[in-house]
C-alpha positions as a Markdown table, in Angstrom:
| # | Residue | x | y | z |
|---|---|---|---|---|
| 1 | Unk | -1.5 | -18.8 | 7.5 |
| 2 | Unk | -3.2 | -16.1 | 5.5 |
| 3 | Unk | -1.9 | -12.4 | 3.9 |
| 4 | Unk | -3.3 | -10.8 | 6.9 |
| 5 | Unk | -1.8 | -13.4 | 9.6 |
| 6 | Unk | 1.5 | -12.5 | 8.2 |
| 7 | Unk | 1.4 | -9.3 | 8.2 |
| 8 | Unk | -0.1 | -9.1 | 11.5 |
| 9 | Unk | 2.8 | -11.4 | 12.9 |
| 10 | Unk | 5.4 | -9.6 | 11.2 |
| 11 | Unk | 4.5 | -6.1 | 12.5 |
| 12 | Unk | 4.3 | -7.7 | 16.4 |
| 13 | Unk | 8.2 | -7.9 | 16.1 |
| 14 | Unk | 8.8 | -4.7 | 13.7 |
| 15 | Unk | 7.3 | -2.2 | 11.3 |
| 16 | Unk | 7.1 | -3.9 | 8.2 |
| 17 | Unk | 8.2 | -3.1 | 4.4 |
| 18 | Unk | 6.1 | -3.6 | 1.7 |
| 19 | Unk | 7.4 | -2.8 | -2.3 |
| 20 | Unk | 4.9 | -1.2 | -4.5 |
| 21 | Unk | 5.1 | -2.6 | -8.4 |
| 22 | Unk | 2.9 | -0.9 | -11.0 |
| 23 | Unk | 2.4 | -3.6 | -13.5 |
| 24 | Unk | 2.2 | -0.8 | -16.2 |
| 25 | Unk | 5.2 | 0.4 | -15.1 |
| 26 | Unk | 7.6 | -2.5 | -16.2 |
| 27 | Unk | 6.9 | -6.0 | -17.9 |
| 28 | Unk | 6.5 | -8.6 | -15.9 |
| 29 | Unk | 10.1 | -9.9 | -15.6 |
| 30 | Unk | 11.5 | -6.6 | -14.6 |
| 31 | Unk | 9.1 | -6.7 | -12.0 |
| 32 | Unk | 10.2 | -10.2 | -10.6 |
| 33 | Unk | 13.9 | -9.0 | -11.1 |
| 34 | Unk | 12.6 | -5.7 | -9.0 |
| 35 | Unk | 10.5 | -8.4 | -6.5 |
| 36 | Unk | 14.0 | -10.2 | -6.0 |
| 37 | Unk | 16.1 | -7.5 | -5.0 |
| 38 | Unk | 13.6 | -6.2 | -2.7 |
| 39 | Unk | 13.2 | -9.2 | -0.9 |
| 40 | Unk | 17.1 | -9.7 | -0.6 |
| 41 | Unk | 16.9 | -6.4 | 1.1 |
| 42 | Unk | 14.8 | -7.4 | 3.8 |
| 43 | Unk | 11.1 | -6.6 | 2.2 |
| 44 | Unk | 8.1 | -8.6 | 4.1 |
| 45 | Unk | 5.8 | -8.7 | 1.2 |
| 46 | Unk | 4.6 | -7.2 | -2.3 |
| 47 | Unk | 2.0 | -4.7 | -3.3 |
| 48 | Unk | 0.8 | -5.1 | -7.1 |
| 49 | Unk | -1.1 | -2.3 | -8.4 |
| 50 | Unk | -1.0 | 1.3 | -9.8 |
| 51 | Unk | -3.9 | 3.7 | -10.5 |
| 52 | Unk | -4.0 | 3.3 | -14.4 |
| 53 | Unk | -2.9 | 1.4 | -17.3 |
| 54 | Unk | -3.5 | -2.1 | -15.1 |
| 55 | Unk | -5.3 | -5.3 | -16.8 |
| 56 | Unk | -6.3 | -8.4 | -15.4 |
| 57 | Unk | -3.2 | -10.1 | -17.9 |
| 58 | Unk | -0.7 | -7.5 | -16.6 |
| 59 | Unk | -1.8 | -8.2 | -13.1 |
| 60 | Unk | -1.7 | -11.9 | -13.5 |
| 61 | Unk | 2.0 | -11.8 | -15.2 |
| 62 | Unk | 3.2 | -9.9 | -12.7 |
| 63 | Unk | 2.0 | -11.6 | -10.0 |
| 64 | Unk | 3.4 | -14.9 | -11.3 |
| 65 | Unk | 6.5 | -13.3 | -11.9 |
| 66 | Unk | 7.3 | -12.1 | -8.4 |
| 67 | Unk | 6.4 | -15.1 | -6.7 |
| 68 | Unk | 8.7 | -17.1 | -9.1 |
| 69 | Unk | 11.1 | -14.6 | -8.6 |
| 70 | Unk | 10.9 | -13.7 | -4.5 |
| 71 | Unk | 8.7 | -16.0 | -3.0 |
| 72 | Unk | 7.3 | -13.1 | -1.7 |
| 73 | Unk | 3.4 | -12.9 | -0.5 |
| 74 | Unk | 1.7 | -10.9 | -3.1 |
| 75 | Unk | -1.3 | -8.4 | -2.5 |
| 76 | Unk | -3.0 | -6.8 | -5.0 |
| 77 | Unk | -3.5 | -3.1 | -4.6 |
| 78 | Unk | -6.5 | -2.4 | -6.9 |
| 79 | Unk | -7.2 | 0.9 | -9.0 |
| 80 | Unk | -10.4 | -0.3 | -10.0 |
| 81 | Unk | -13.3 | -3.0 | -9.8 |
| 82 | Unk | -12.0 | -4.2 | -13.9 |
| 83 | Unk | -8.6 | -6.0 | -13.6 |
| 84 | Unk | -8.6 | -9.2 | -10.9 |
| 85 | Unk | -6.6 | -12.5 | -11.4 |
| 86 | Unk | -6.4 | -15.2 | -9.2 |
| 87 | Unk | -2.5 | -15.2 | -9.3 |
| 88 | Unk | -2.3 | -12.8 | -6.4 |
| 89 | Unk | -2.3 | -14.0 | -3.3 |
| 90 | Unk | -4.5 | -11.6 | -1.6 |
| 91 | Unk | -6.2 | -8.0 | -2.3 |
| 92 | Unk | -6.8 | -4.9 | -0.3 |
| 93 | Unk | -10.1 | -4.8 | -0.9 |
| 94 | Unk | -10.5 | -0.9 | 0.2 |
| 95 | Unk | -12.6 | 1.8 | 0.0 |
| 96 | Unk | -11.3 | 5.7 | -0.3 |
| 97 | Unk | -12.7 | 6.9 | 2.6 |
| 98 | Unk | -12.3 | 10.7 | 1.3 |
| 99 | Unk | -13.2 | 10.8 | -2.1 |
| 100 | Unk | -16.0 | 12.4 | -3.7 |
| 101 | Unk | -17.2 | 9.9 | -5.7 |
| 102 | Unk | -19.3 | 7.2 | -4.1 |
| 103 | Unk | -18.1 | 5.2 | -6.7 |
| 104 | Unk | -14.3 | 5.1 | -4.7 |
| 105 | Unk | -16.2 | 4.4 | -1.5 |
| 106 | Unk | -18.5 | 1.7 | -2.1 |
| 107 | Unk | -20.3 | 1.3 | -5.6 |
| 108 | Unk | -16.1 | -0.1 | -7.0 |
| 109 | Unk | -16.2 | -2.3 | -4.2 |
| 110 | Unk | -20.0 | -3.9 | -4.9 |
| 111 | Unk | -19.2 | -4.6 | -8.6 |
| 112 | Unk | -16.1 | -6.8 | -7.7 |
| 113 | Unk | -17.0 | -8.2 | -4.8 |
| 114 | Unk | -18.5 | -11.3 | -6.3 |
| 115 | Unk | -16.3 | -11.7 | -8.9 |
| 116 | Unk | -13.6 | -11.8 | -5.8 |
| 117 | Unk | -15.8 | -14.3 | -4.0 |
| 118 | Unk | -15.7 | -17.0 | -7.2 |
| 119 | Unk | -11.8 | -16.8 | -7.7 |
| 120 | Unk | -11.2 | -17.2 | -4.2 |
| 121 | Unk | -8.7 | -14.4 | -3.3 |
| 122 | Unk | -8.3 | -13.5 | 0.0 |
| 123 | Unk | -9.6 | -10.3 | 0.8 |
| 124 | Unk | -8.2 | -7.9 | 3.4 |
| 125 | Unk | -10.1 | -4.3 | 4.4 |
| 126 | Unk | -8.7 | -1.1 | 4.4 |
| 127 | Unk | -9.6 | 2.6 | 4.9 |
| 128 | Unk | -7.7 | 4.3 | 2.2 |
| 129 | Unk | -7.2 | 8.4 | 3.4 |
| 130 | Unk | -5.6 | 10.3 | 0.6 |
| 131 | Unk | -3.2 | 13.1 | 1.8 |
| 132 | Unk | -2.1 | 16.1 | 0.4 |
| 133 | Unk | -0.8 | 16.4 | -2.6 |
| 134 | Unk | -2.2 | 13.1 | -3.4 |
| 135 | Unk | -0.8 | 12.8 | -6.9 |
| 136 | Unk | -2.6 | 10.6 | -9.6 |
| 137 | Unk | -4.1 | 8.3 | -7.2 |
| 138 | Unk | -6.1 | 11.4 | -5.8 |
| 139 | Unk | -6.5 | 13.2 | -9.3 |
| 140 | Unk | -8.6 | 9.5 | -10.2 |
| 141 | Unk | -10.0 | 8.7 | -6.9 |
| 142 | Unk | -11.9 | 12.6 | -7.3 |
| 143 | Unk | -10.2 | 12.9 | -3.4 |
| 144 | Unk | -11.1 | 15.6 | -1.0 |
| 145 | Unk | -7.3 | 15.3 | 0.6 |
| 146 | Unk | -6.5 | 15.8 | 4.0 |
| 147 | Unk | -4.2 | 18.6 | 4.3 |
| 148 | Unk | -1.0 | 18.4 | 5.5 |
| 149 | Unk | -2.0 | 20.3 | 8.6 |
| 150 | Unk | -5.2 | 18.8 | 9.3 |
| 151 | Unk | -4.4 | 16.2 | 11.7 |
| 152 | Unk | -7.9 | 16.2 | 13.4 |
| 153 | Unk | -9.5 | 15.2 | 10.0 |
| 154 | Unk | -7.1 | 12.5 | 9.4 |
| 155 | Unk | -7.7 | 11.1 | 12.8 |
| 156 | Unk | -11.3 | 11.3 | 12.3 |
| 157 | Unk | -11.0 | 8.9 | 8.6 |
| 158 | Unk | -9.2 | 6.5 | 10.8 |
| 159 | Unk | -11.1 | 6.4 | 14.0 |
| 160 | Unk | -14.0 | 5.8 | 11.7 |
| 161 | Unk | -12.5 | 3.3 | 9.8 |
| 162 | Unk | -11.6 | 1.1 | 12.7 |
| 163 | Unk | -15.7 | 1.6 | 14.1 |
| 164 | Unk | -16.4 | 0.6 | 10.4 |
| 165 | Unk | -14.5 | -2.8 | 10.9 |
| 166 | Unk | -11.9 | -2.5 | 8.7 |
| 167 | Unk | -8.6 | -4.7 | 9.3 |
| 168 | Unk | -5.6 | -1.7 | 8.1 |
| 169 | Unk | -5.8 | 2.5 | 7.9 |
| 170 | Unk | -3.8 | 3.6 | 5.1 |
| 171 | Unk | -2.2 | 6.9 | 5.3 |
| 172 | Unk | -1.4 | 7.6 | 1.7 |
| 173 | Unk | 0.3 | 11.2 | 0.1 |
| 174 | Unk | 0.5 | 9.3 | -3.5 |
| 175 | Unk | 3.2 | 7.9 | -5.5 |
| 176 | Unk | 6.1 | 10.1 | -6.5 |
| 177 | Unk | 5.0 | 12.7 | -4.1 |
| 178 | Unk | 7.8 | 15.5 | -3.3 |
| 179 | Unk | 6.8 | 15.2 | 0.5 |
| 180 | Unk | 5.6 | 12.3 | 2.6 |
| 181 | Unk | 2.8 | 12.4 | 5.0 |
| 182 | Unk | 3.8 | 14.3 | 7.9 |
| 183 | Unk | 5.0 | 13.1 | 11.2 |
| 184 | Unk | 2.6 | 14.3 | 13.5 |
| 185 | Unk | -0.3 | 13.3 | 11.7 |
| 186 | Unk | 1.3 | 9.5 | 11.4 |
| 187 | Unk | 1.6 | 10.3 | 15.4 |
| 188 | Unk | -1.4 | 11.1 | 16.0 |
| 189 | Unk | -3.5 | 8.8 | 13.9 |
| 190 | Unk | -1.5 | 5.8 | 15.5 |
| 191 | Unk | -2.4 | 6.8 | 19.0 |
| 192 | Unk | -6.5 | 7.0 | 17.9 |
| 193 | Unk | -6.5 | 4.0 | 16.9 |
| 194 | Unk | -5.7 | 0.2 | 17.6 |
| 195 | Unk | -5.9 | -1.3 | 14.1 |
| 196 | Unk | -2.5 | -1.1 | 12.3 |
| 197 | Unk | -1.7 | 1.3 | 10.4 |
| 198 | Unk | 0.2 | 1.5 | 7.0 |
| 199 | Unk | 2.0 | 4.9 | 5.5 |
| 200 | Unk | 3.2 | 5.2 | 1.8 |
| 201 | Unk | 3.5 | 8.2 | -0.6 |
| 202 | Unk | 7.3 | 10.5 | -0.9 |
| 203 | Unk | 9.2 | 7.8 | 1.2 |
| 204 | Unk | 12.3 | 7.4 | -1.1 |
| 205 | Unk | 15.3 | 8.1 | 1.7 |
| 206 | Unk | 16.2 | 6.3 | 4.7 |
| 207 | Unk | 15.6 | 9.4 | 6.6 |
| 208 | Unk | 11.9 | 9.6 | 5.3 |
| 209 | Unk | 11.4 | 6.2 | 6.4 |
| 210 | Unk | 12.6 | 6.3 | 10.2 |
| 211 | Unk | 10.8 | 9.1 | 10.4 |
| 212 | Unk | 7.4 | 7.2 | 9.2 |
| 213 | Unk | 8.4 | 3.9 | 11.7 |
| 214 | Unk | 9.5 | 6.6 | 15.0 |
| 215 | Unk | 5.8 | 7.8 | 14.6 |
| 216 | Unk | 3.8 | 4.9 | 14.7 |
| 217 | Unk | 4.0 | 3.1 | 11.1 |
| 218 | Unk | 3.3 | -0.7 | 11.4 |
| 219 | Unk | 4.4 | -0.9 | 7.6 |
| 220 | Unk | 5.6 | 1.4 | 5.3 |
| 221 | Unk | 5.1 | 1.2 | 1.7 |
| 222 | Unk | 7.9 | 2.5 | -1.0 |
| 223 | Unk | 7.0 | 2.2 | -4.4 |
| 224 | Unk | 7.8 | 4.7 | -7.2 |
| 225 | Unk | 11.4 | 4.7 | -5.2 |
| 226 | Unk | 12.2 | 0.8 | -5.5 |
| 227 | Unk | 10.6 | 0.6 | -9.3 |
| 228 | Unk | 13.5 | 3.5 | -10.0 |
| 229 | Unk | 16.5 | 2.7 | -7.5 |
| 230 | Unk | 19.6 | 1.1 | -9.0 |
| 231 | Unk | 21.7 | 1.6 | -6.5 |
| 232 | Unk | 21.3 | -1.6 | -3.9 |
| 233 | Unk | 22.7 | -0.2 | -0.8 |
| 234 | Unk | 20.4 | 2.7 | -1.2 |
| 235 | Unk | 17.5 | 0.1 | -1.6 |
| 236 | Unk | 18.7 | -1.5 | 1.2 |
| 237 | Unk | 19.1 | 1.6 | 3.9 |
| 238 | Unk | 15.6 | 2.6 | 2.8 |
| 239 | Unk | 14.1 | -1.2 | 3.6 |
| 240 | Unk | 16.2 | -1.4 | 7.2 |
| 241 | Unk | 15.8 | 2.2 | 7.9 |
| 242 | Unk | 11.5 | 1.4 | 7.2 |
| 243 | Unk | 12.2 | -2.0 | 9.6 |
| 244 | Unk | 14.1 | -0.2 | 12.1 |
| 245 | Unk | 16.9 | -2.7 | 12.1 |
């Protein structure tokens, strides 16, 4: 069974939780310490990536890390076409639907894909849609974000992202952002479309994250939350509440 199989299965029974590491965040063992606790608190899988500071030897010790660590399927979230390693076990290969730059949306994507190819990584596509405020990720990805009250436009990225082929929609406000994307907009994109559909950016409560999962999330991404949480049965409301269990 593949990344995507997985995940697919494991969002037919519930939303799922995914844990966002930034390898330039913390050395590789504090992220395997991180990818441990996370996955004894109910996590389905782990996101590696960040939108700076990430090389293809940070990427790669990370990624042997938290498998050693969590056993945990591993899927790198890329913030640009120059750090790869075959250590992950899959990679969103996406494009930012919204951004300005056709270098986000497809030229990134063309100048990896064959490196990709010869290291074998399984690749899994998704329609990135940066929401407002859309922190550093949308500061770098030169994003037009979707407002916060702009449902129809959101709706529109997804809808055409699902006619483009791709496998996952990814509603995203950025990491560390003071609000999450909104409710009705989660809602409403869900209902567009039939793909699934993944939500990440200000989710750092268990409140936050039932909200996300009662609208539609088939997974829910936390990440600048479980890099900084020391307090484990905080971790662990956040993961159930995002599970729905």
């Amino acid at each position: 069974m593949n990344v995507k199989e997985y995940l697919i299965g494991k969002m037919k029974e519930r939303t799922v939780h995914l844990a966002l590491l930034d390898p330039d965040k913390q050395d590789s063992r504090e992220a395997g310490a991180i990818a441990k606790k996370v996955k004894e608190a109910g996590a389905d899988a782990i996101m590696i990536g960040g939108s700076t500071g990430v090389t293809s030897e940070n990427l790669s010790n990370t990624a042997r890390c938290i498998k050693e660590a969590s056993g945990l399927p591993t899927i790198h979230f890329p913030g640009g076409p120059s750090a790869l390693s075959e250590d992950v076990d899959s990679i969103f290969f996406m494009s930012m639907v919204n951004s300005m730059d056709p270098f986000w949306i497809m030229n990134a994507q063309a100048g990896a894909a064959r490196h990709i190819k010869k290291l074998g990584i399984e690749t899994i596509s998704l329609g990135y849609i940066i929401v407002e405020p859309g922190m550093k990720v949308g500061e770098v990805g030169k994003a037009d974000a979707v407002r916060r009250d702009d449902t129809d436009r959101a709706v529109g990225y997804a809808l055409a992202c699902e006619m483009l082929g791709m496998d996952f929609v990814y509603l995203e406000a950025g990491s560390g952002a003071d609000v999450p994307v909104p409710s009705e907009m989660i809602s409403a994109v869900k209902k567009s479309i039939s793909i699934p559909l993944i939500v990440g950016g200000g989710i750092r409560t268990p409140e936050a994250a039932e909200a996300a999962r009662l609208a539609g999330a088939d997974a829910i991404v936390t990440g600048t939350f479980v890099e900084r949480c020391l307090d484990d049965t905080m971790l662990r409301s956040v993961v159930n509440a995002s599970k729905g269990r």
